[in-house]
N, C-alpha and C positions, 0 to 999 in steps of 0.2 A: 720193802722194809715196813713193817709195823709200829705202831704208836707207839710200844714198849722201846722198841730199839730207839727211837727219834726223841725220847726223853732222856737215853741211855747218853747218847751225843750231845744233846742239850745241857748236860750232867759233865761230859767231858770235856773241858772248858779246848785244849787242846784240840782237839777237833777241828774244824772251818766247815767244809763240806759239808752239808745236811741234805739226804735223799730226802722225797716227799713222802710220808706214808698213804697210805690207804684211808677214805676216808666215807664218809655216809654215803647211801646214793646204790646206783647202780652201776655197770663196768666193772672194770678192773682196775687196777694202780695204775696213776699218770704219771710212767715213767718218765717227760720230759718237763718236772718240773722238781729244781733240785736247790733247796735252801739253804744260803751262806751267812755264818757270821759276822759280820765284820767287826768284831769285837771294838766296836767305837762307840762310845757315850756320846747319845746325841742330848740336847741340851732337853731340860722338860718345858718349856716354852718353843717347842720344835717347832710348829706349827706347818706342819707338811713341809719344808722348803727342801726338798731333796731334786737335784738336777740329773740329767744322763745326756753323753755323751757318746755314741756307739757304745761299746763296750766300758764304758766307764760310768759310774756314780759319783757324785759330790754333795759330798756333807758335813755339815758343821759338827765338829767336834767337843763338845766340854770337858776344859781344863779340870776343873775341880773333881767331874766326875768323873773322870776317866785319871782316878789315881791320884789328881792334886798335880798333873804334871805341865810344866810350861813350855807349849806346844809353839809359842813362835817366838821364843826366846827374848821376851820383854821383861823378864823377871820375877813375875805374875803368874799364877794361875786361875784368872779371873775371864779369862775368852773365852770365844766359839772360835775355832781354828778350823782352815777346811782343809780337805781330806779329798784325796780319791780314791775310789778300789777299783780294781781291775774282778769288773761279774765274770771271769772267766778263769782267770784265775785265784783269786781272793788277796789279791796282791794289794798293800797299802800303800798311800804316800802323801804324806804331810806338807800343804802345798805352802807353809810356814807363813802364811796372812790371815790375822784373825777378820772376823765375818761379822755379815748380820746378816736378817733373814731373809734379804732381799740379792736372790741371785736368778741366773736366766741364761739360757743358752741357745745356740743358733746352729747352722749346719756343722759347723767344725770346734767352738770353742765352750769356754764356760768364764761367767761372769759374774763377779760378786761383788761390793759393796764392805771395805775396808774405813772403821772407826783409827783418825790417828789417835784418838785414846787410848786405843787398845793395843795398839801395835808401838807401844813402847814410847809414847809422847814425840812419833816423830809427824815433821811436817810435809807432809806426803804431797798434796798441790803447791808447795812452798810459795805459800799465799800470806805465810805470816801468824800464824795461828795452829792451835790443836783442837780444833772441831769439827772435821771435816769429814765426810763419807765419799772414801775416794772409790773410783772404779776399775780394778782391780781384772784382768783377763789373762788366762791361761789357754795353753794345746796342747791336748792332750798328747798329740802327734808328735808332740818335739821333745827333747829333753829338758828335765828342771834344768834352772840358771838360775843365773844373774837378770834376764830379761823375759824371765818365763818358770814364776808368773811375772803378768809386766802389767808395773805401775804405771797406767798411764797419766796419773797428774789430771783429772780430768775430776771436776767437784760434780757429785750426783744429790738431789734434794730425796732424800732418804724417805720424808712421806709420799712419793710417786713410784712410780711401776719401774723395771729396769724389763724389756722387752728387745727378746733375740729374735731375728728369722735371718734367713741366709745366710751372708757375711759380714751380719752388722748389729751392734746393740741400738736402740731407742730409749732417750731417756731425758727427764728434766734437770736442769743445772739451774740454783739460786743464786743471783747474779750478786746477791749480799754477802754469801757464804763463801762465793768466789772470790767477793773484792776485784769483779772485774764488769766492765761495762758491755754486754754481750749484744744490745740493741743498736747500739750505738746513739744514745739519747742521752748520755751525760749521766746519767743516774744509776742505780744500784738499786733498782725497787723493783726487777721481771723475774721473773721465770720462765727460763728460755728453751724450746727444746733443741737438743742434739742429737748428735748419732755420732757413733766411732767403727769405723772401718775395720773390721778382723786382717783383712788381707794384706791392707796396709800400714796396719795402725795410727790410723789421721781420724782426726775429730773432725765432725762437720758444724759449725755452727749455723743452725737457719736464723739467725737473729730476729725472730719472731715469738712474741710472749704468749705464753698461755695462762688462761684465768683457772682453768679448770685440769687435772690429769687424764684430757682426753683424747687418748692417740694409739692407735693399733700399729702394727708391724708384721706385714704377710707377704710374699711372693714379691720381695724386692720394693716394696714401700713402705713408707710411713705414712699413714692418711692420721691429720690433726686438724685442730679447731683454733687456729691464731687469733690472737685476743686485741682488737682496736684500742682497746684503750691501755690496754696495756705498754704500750711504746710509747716514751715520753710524750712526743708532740704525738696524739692519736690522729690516727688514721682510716679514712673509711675505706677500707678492703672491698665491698661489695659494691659501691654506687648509689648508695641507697639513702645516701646525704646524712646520715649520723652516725657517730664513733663511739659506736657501745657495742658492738656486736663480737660473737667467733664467729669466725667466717673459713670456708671450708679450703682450706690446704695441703697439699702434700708433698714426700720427700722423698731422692732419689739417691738413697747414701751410695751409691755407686758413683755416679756422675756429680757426685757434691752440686746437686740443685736441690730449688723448692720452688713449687708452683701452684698455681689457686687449679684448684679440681672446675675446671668449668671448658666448654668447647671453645675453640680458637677466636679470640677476638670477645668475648664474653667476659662479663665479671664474677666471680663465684657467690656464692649465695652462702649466708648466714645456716648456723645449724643447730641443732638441739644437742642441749649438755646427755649426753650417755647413749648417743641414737646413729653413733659412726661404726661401720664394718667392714672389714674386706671379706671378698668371698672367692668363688671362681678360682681358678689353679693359676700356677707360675709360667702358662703358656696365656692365659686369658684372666687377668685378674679384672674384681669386679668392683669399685666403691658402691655402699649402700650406705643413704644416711636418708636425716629428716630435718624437712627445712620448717620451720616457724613464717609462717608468712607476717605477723605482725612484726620480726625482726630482717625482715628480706624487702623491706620499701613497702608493705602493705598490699605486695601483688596477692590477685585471687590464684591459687594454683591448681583448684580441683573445682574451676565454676565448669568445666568440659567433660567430657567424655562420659565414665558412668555416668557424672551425677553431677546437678545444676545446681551447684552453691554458690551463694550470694556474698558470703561475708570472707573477711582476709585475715581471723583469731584462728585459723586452726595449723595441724603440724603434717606436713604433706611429705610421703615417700617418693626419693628419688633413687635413679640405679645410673652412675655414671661406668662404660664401657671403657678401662684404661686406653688400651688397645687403636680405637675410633679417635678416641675425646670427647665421645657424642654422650649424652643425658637421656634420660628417660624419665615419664613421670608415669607410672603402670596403671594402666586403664584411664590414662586421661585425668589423671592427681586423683588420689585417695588421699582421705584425711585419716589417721593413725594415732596409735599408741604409740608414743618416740621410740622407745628402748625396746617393745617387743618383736624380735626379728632374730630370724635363725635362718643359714643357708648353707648351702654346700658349693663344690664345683661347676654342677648345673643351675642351683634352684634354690630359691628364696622366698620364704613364707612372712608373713605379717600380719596384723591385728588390725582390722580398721574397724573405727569406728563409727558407730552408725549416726549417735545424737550431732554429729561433726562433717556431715556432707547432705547435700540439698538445702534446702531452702527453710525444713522441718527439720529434718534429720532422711534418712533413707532406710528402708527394713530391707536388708541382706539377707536374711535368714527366715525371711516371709512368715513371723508368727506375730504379727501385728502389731508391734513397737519396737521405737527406734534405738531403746538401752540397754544392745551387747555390742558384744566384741566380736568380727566376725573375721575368720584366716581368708587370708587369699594367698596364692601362689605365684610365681614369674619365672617363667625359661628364659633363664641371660640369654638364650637366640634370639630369642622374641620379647624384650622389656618391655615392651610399649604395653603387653596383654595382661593382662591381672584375670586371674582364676577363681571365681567365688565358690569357696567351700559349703557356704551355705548350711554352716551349722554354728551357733552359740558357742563361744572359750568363754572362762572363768575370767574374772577382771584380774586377779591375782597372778606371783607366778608359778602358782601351778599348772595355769592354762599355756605355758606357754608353747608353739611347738617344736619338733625334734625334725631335722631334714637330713634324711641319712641319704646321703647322693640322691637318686630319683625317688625316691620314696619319701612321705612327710608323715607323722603322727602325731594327731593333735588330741588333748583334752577336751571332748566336749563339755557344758555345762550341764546337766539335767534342768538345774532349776531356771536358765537363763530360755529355754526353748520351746517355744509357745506359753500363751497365757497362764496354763498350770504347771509349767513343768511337761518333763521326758522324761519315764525310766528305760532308759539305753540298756540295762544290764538285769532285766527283768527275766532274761532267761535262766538265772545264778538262782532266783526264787528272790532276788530283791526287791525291795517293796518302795521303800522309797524316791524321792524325787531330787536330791540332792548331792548327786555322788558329780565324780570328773572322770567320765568312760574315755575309751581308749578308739580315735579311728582311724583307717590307714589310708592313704590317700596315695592308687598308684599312677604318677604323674606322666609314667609313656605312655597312658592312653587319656588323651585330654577330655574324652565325655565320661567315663568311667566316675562313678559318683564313689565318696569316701565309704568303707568298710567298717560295720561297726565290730568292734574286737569284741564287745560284749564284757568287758572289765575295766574294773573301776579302778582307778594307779595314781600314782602321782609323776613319774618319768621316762622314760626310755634310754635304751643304750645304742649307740651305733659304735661299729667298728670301721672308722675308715670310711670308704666312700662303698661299705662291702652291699652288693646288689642283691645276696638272695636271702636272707635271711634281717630279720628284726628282733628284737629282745623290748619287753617295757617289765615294767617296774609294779608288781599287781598288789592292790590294799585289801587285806582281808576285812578288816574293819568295815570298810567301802560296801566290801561284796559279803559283808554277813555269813564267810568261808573258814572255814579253818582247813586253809589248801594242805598244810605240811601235816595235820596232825599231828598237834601236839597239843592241842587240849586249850587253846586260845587264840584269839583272833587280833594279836596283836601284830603280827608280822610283814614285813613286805615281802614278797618274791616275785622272782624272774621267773619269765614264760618266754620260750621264745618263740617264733614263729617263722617257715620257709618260706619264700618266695620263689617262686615257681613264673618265668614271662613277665616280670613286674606284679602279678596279684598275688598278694598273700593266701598263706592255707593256714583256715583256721579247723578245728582250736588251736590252740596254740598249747607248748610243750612243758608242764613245769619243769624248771631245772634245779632249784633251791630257793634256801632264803639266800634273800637280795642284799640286806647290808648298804655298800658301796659298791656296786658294779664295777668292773672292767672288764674287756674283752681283748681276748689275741685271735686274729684272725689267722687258720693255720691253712686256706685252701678248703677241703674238703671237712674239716671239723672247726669248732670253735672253743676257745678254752674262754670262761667266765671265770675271773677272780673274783672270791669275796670275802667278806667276814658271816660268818655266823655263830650267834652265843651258844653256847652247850646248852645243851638241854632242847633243841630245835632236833627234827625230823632227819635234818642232815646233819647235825654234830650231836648226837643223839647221846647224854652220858658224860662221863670224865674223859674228854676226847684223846686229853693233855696227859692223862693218869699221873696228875699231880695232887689225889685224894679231897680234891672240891669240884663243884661242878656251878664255877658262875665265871667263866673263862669267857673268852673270845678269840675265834682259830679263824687262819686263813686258810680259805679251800681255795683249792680248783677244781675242774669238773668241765668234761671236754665232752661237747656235743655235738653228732654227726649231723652236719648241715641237711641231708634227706630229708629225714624225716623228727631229728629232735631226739632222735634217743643216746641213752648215758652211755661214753665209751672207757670212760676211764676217771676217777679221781683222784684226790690228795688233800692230802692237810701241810700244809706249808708251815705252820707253824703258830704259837700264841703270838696274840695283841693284845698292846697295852691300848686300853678301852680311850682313858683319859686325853692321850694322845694320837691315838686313831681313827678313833670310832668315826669322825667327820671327814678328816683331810687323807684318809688312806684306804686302799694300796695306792699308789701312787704306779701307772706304766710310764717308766722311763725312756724306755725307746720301746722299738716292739717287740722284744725277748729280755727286758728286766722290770722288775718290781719291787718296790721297795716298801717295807711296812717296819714300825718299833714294836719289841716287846720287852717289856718291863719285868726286870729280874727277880719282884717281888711276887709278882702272879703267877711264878710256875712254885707249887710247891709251898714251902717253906722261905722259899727264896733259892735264885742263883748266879754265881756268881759268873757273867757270860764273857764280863773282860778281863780273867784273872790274869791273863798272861801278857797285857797289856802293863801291870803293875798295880791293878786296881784293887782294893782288899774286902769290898762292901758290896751287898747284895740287893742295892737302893737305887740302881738306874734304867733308864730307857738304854736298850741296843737298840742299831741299826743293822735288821736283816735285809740281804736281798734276794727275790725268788729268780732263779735263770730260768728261763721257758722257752724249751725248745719244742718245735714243731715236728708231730711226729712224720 
């Protein structure tokens, strides 16, 4: 199908189904990506919150714009009501509980975050009150009812996360907002975390306060940071003789427990606000955090192994084994960057710092002082072993790295690496000292030193844990390129790169502008979703042939894992920039996509939810792309 037809449909509000056209690039038309309407007004404060469940999507609907109609029957047309479509068939259904932005899903269900304001002044935790952000869960599996969606009654603190994995949401309850005493200390002043059971529908309370919203949810746990002083009469959780501390915990919504992350008979250790992870898979999962030795009793925890430090101010990486119960401190305590830490199933990369171990500081990266950042690596087989990359990251987070299963890529610093400066990307004709080059680091051969990519980027993409192929994110700017030709050097694009036995083969492949990446990994090819503006090398022109050319189309563009080359494209259709440009495509599972576009940017204007009852050409739609694997 051609651009001309897919405006034709665009145009026919009746329609649902939208092939992909043909799109810049090279190949042929990416017949397994096929664009749907779902003629629903998503709100313009949308702010990406789009869920997927198997074959379904969930999204907030706006009453006003979507016709002025009152979508959960409170009298009003003043909500965001959520919505399911069936990506398979384009099938609607109005799950009749208005929403906020804050929803989350886990293996089987979806979860949002109900205002009794909005749902008609009723008192949904029958707590006494109409202020409550209740949490609200649906199956897709079952049939709408009376119980489904099901109110669970359960108060959620609306500024914190609501976090799905398996068969369970994670989430904080204000024990003020509840009018319930969740600590059990007489008072109404915590923030408690919870969890609620999908399978059962039971709430778990850990009656344990937290000061800060810090708590992950992966492979059947909840690793948090329970707050001392937070519970009336405070408590010292770690041993460490004072009640100030988070101290490091976790939860078993299965088994309705919580326990301190530490080996048997041990007391857990204090941790760093933003510096908690899970990693490793749901056969071997991994906690990774960072303890604060001045909030852990003053112990020294990196005076050992690499490196002989004397003092007890710095923030040391541990890797606790669920599995075991056993702890690790990688190379004998490295002192770190709290928060910067990326891992996969195997492997776990982090920042240490250099002014922050020995006795001076220690050079890592042997270009004679102690002030960078230097990555090191850890095989969960071997925790104890820390892997010195032995090159300068950027202090910021651009340096941060990317761990796509066994493979790592990190930003080196130019200007951070020896006394003058590196140009790492000198073979581009770049001259300067200051860019963040790209290098690959293949971890199944443990002497194998990092690969310089030889380009300058700001991030990478993985797919999965996928093993032969890499993608990063290249800065023309950086590299003084104008890769896409088109007459300026403003743009980011994708390269990607095969992996061949763990080493990458460089060069690497252009594939387009970059936008916001995502990947479907299809087996033997890869589809990259993105955005790119008209007027670029791959949306080259009126893509939209809506008689302007300052659009924004989503492609695709399916590349043969071998060797990199174009097998097929598409244009999926316009984005609305305002609404996009940052928080979308969004992959909902691994065959949906979801991206908005704005009725007033195709054209003149269009009206995409007429049949909805909508009469104005003034809103965001929600599209979604089905992507199937050829």
């Amino acid at each position: 199908m051609n651009t001309r037809t897919l405006i034709r449909f665009l145009l026919a509000a009746p329609f649902l189904l939208l092939c992909a056209c043909s799109g810049g690039g090279g190949g042929s038309e990416d017949q397994g990506a096929i664009a749907l309407n779902s003629q629903l007004a998503i709100a313009s404060n949308f702010s990406g919150k789009v869920a997927g469940v198997g074959n379904f999507a969930f999204a907030m609907v706006n009453e006003f714009e979507q016709g002025g109609t009152d979508l959960n029957g409170d009298g009003d047309f003043a909500d965001s009501v959520m919505f399911m479509i069936d990506a398979t068939t384009g099938a609607k259904t109005n799950l009749g509980f208005a929403a906020t932005t804050i929803l989350a899903s886990n293996d089987t269900h979806i979860a949002w975050l109900a205002v009794e304001g909005s749902q008609g002044n009723l008192d949904l935790n029958l707590d006494g009150d109409l202020s409550d952000h209740v949490l609200i869960v649906f199956d897709p599996a079952a049939p709408l009812g009376p119980t489904n969606p099901l109110n669970t009654g359960v108060t959620v603190e609306p500024t914190g996360p609501l976090l799905g994995s398996d068969n369970f949401f994670a989430f904080a309850t204000n024990e003020l907002s509840d009018n319930t005493d969740l600590t059990g200390d007489a008072l109404l002043a915590d923030v408690v975390l919870q969890t609620f059971n999908t399978d059962t529908s039971t709430t778990f309370n850990t009656a344990l306060a937290i000061l800060t919203f810090d708590f992950q949810a992966q492979f059947g746990f909840v690793l948090f940071a329970a707050a001392e002083a937070g519970l009336g009469t405070p408590v010292d959780l770690n041993g460490d003789m004072d009640m100030s501390d988070s101290v490091l915990m976790f939860v078993d919504p299965v088994a309705a427990t919580v326990a301190p992350v530490a080996p048997p008979l041990q007391a857990p250790h204090a941790t760093s606000v933003g510096s908690i992870r899970i990693y490793g898979d749901a056969a071997n999962p991994v906690f990774v955090y960072t303890i604060p030795e001045t909030d852990d009793g003053g112990v020294n925890l990196n005076g050992g192994g690499l490196v002989n430090d004397l003092d007890t101010g710095d923030d040391v990486c541990a890797v606790f084994i669920v599995n075991t119960m056993t702890e690790f401190f990688p190379g004998g305590g490295l002192a770190v960057e709290p928060a910067r830490y990326s891992g996969s199933s195997t492997r776990l990369c982090f920042s240490v710092v250099e002014a922050n171990n020995g006795p001076a500081g220690f050079d890592f990266n042997n270009d004679g002082d102690f002030g960078d950042l230097v990555p090191f690596w850890v095989d969960f087989a071997n925790p104890s072993v820390a892997n010195n990359l032995v090159i300068a990251q950027d202090d910021g987070a651009t340096g941060l790295p990317r761990v796509c299963g066994d493979s790592i890529l990190i930003l080196a610093s130019e200007a951070d690496q020896g006394p003058n400066g590196t140009n790492y990307n000198v073979s581009l004709g770049d001259t300067d000292f200051d860019d963040q080059v790209f290098f690959h680091v293949d971890t199944t051969n443990g002497s194998a030193p990092p690969t310089n990519l030889e380009l300058a980027g700001t991030d990478a993409v993985c797919a999965a844990e996928s093993p032969d192929f890499l993608t990063i994110i290249a800065s023309e700017d950086a590299n003084g390129i104008d890769f896409n030709i088109d007459g300026d050097q403003s743009d980011e694009i994708s390269f990607f790169f095969p992996i061949s036995n763990g080493a990458i083969i460089k060069p690497g492949v252009r594939v387009g502008s970059a936008g916001n990446t995502i990947l479907q990994d299809c087996g033997t090819t890869v589809r990259f979703i993105s955005f790119a503006p008209e007027g670029t090398s791959v949306a080259f022109g009126d893509v939209n042939k809506d008689g302007d050319f300052d659009d924004y189309i989503l492609q695709t563009i399916q590349v043969r894992k071998s060797d990199g080359n174009t097998m097929a494209t598409s244009v999926l259709g316009t984005v609305e920039p305002n609404v996009g440009e940052f928080e979308f495509p969004i992959l909902l599972t691994q065959s949906i996509v979801a991206f908005p576009t704005g009725e007033s940017t195709i054209g003149v204007g269009v009206n995409l939810n007429a049949n909805q009852g909508d009469p104005d050409m003034f809103d965001t739609i929600l599209f979604l792309g089905r992507l199937d694997c050829p």
